[in-house]
C-alpha positions as CSV (number, residue, x, y, z in Angstrom):
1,X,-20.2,-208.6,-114.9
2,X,-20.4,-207.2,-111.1
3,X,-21.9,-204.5,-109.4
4,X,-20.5,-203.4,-106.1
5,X,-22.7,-200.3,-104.7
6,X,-23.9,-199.6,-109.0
7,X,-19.5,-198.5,-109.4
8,X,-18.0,-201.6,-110.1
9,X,-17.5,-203.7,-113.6
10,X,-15.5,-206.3,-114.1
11,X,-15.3,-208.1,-117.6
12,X,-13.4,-211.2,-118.6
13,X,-13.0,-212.6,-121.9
14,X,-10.8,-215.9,-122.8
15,X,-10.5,-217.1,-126.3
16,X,-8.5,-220.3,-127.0
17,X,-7.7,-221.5,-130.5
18,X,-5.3,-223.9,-130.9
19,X,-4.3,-225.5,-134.7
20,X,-2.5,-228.3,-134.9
21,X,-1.8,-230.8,-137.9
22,X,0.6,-233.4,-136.8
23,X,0.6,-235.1,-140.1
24,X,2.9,-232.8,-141.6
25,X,4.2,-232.0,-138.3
26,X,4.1,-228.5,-138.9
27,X,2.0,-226.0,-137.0
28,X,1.0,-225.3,-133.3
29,X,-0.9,-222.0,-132.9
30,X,-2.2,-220.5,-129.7
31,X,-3.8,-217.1,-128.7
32,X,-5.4,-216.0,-125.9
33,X,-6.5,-212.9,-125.3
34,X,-7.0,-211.4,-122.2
35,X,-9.6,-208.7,-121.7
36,X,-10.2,-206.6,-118.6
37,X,-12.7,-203.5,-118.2
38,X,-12.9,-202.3,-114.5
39,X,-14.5,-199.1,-114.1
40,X,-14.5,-198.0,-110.3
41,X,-16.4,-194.3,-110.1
42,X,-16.3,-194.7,-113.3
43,X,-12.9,-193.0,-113.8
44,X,-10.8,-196.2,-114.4
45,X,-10.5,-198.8,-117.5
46,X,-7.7,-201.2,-117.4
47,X,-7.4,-203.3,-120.2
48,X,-5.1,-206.4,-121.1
49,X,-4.0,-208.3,-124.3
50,X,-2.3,-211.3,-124.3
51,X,-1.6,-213.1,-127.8
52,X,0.5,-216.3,-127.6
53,X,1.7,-217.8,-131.1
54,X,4.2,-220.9,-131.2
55,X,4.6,-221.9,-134.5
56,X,7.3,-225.1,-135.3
57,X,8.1,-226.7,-137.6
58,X,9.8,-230.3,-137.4
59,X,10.1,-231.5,-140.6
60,X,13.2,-229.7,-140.8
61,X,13.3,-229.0,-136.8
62,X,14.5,-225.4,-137.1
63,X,12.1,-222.9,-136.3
64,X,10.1,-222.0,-132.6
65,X,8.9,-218.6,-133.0
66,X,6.7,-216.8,-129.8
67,X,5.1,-214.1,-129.6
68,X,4.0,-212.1,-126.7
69,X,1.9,-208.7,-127.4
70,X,0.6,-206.8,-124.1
71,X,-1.6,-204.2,-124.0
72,X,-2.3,-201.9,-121.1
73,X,-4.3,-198.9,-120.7
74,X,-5.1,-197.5,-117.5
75,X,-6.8,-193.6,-117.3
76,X,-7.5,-192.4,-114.2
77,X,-9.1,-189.0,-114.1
78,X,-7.8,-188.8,-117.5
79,X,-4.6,-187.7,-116.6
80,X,-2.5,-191.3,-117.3
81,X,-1.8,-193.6,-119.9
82,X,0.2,-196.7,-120.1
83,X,1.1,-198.9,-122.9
84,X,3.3,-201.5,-123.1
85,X,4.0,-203.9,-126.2
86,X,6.3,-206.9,-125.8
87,X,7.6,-208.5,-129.0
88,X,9.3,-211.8,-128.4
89,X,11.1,-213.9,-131.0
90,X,13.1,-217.6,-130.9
91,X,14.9,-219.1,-133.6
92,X,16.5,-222.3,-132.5
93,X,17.8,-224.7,-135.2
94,X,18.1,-228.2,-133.4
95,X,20.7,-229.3,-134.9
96,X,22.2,-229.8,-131.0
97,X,18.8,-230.6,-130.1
98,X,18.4,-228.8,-127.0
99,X,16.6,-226.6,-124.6
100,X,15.1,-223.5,-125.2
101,X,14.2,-221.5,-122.2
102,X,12.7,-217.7,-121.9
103,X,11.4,-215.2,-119.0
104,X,10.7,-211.8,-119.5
105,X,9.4,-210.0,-116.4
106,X,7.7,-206.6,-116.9
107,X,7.2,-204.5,-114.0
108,X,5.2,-200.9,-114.4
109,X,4.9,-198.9,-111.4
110,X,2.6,-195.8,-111.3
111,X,2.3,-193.4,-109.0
112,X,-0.6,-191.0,-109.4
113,X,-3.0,-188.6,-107.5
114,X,-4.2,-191.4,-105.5
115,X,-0.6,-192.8,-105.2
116,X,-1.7,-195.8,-107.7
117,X,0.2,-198.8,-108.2
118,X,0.0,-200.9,-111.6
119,X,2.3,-204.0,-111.5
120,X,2.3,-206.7,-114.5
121,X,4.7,-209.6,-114.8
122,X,5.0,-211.8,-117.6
123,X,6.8,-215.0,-117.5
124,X,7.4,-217.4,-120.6
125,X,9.4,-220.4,-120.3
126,X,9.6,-222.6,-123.3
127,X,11.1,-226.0,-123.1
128,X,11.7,-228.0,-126.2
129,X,13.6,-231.6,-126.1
130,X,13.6,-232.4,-130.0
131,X,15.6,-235.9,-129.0
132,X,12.3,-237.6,-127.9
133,X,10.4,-234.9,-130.2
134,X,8.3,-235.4,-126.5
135,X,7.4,-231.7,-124.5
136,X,6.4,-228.6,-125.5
137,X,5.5,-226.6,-122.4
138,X,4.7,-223.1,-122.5
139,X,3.8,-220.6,-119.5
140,X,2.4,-217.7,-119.1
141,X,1.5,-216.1,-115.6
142,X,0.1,-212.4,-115.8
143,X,-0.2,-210.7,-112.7
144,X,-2.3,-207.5,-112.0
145,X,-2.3,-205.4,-109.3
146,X,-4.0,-202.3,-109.3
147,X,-4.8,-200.0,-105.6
148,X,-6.9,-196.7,-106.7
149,X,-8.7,-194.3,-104.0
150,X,-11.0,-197.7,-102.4
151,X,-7.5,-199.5,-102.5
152,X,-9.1,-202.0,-105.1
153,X,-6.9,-205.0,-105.8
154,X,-7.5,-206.6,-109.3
155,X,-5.2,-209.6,-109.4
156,X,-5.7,-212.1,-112.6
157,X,-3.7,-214.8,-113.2
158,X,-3.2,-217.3,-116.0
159,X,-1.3,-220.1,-116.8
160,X,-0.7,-222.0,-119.8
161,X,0.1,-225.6,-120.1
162,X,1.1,-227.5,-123.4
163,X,2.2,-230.5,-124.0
164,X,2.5,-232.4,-127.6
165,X,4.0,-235.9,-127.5
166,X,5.1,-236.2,-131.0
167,X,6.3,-239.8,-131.2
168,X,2.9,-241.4,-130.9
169,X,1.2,-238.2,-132.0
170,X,-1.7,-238.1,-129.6
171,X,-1.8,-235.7,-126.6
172,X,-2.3,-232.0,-126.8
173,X,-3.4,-230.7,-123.4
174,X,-4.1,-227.1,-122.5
175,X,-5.1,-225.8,-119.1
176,X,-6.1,-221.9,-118.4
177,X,-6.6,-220.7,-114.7
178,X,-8.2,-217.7,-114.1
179,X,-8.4,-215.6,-110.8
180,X,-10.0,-212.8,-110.4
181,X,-10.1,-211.5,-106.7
182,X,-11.8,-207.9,-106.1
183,X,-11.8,-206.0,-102.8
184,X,-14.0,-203.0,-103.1
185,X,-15.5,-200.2,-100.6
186,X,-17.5,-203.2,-98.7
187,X,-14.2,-205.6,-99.0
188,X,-16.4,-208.3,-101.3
189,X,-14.2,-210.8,-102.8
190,X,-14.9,-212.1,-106.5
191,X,-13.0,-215.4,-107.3
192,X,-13.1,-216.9,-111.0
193,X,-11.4,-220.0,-112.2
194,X,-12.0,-221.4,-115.5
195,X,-10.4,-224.5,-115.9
196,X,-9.6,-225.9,-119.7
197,X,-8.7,-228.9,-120.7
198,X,-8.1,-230.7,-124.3
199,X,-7.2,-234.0,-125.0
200,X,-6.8,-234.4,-129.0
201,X,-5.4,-237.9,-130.1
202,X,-4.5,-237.7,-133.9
203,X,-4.0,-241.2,-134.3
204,X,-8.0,-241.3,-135.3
């Protein structure tokens, strides 16, 4: 929480929950959800949801499903709303045993009153070599960029690392890096970075 000059709130919330039973070889969950609340003369709230699911199953090495869901709502003077919801499905069967790879950019531009801009880019790349049954990798980089009548800049950016070595069935390793860089009336900077890291072997 930040107060520039009593106009200024910035809120960050990061949840992490990862499931994994490597036993049955069967389920890798993740969701992280993204929450930003910036209220600048108090006539702006911009808000972001991010929920990341991967769930495969290698038993019978057919199914990598994803699922990206992102949420933004920006009203300025009350006069503008954007939503955007971004549904992404894989279903690979590995019979070939190959690589799976997937980028979706989104891009929203809006101009308003104050001749706002509101850009977000998404990029997801899965890679899955079942040969080795070695790397998972998954990425997410979410980019915000929002100039109101104090030509703010909100910028956020995180990126998601995993990787699940499933011959010797011991490493799962996330990393989450958060920026946050604010430039208000006075030009103050506000940097974040939350670094994460797991290490889960499932040999014990």
């Amino acid at each position: 929480t930040d107060s520039l000059e009593t106009h200024t709130i910035v809120c960050f919330t990061v949840n992490l929950y990862i499931t994994d039973s490597l036993e049955t070889h069967t389920i890798v969950c993740f969701t992280v959800n993204l929450y930003i609340t910036d209220s600048l003369e108090t006539h702006t709230i911009v808000c972001c949801t991010v929920n990341l699911y991967i769930t495969d199953t290698l038993e019978t090495h057919t199914i990598v499903c994803c699922t990206v869901n992102l949420y933004i709502t920006d009203t300025l003077e009350t006069h503008t709303i954007v939503c955007c919801t971004v549904n992404l499905y894989i279903t690979d069967s590995l019979e070939t045993h190959t690589i799976v790879c997937c980028t979706v950019n989104l891009y929203i531009t809006d101009t308003l009153e104050t001749h706002t801009i509101v850009c977000c880019t998404v990029n997801l790349y899965i890679t899955d070599s079942l040969e080795t049954h070695t790397i998972v990798c998954c990425t997410v980089n979410l980019y915000i960029t929002d100039t109101l009548e104090t030509h703010t800049i909100v910028c956020c950016t995180v990126n998601l690392y995993i990787t699940d070595t499933l011959e010797t069935h011991t490493i799962v390793c996330c990393t989450v890096n958060l920026y946050i860089t604010d430039t208000l009336e006075t030009h103050t900077i506000v940097c974040c970075t939350v670094n994460l890291y797991i290490t889960d072997t499932l040999e014990t």
